[in-house]
N, C-alpha and C positions, 0 to 999 in steps of 0.2 A: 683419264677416261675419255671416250670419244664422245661431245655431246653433251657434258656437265661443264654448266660453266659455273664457277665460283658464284656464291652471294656477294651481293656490296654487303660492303660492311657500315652500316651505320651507327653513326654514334650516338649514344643516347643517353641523356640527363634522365636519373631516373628516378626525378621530382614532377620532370613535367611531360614523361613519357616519347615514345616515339616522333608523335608528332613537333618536336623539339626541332627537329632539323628542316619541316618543310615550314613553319611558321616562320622563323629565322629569329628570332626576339623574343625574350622571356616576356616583354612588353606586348608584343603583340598577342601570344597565346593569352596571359592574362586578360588582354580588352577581349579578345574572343571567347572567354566564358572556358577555360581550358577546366574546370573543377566538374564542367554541368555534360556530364557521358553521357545520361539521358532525358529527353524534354519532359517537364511536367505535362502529364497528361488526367490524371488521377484524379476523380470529384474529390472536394474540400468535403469535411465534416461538417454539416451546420453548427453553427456556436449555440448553446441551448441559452435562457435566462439568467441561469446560474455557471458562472465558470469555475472549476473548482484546480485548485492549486495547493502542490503540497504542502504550502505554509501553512493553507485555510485549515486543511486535512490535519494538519500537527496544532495546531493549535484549537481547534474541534475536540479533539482526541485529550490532549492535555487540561482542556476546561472542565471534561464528563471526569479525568479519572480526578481532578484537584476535588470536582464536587463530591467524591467516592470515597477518597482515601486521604486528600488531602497533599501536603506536598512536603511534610518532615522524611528526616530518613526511616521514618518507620512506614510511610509509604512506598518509598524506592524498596525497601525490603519485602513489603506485599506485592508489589506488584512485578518483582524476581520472581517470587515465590509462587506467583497463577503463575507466571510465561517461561519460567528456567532463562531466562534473558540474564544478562550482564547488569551488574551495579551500572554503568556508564550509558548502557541503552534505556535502562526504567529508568534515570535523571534526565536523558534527552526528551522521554516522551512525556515527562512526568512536566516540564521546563516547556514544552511546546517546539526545542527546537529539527526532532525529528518527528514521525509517526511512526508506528510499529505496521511490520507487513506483514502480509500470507499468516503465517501459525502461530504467529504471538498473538497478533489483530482477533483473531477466532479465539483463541485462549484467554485474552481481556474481556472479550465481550461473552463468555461463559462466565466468566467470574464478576464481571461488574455490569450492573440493569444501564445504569450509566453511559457506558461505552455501547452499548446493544442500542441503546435509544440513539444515539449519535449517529451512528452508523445509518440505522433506518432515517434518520431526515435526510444525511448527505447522500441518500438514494434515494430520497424523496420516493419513501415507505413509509410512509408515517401513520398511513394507515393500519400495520400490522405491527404498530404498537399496541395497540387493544388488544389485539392475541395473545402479544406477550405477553403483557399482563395477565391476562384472563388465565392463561398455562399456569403463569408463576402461584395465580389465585388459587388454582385448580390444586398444583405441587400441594402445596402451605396446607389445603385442606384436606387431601389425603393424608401429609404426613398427622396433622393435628389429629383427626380422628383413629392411624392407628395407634398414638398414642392411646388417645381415649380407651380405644380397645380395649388395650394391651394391660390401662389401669384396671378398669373394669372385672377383668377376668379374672384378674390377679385377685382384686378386693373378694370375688365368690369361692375364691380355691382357700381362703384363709379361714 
């Protein structure tokens, strides 16, 4: 065709990309930072007081369900039995060496006050631990009195 002239063909390591052949040296792409395609430019997060890391988190979690249920397999068995989890994941969490996430984590902490308090400090909520409580007081005393009710009415229909 008139006017099309062929591409070079370039060869290209396709570890260290294109620019493989104008750097000339695997050595020198390396000292030139050949990994970093774009500058940091991005604000840092401030570091708060507390840093919190998964270990902390799993072993948090593990201390609230030991004071809860304890740590025999009749533990690992309750605590399948709130989350539908695996025998292998309620020993991890149970042991400290994992945490539980997303819908197990919400499913412990319906079933255990424990884990719900835990949670509220590593969010430094500690405040709306009173609520909680004050809810669960509130639960306990409705159910109590309809039982009352329930005796009561029975006792006058006899």
């Amino acid at each position: 065709m008139p006017g099309f002239a062929p591409a070079r063909l370039v060869p290209i390591d396709y570890h260290l990309g294109p620019r493989a052949e104008q750097a000339g040296s695997c050595e020198t792409i390396l000292a030139q930072g050949a990994g970093n395609m774009f500058p940091k430019s991005g604000n840092k997060f401030p570091e708060g007081s507390i840093r919190a890391t998964e270990a902390a988190y799993a072993a948090a979690i593990a201390k609230a369900l030991a004071s809860e249920v304890g740590t025999s397999r009749l533990a690992t068995k309750t605590v399948m039995f709130w989350t539908g989890a695996s025998d292998r994941s309620a020993r991890h969490w149970l042991n400290g060496d994992h945490g539980p996430g997303g819908l197990h984590l919400i499913l412990l902490a319906r079933n255990s006050t424990a884990v719900m308090k835990t949670i509220m400090q590593l969010a430094d909520q500690e405040g709306l631990e009173l609520t909680i409580e004050l809810s669960a007081a509130r639960t306990a005393l409705i159910r109590a009195t309809a039982i009352v009710e329930a005796l009561t009415s029975k006792g006058r229909q006899d």
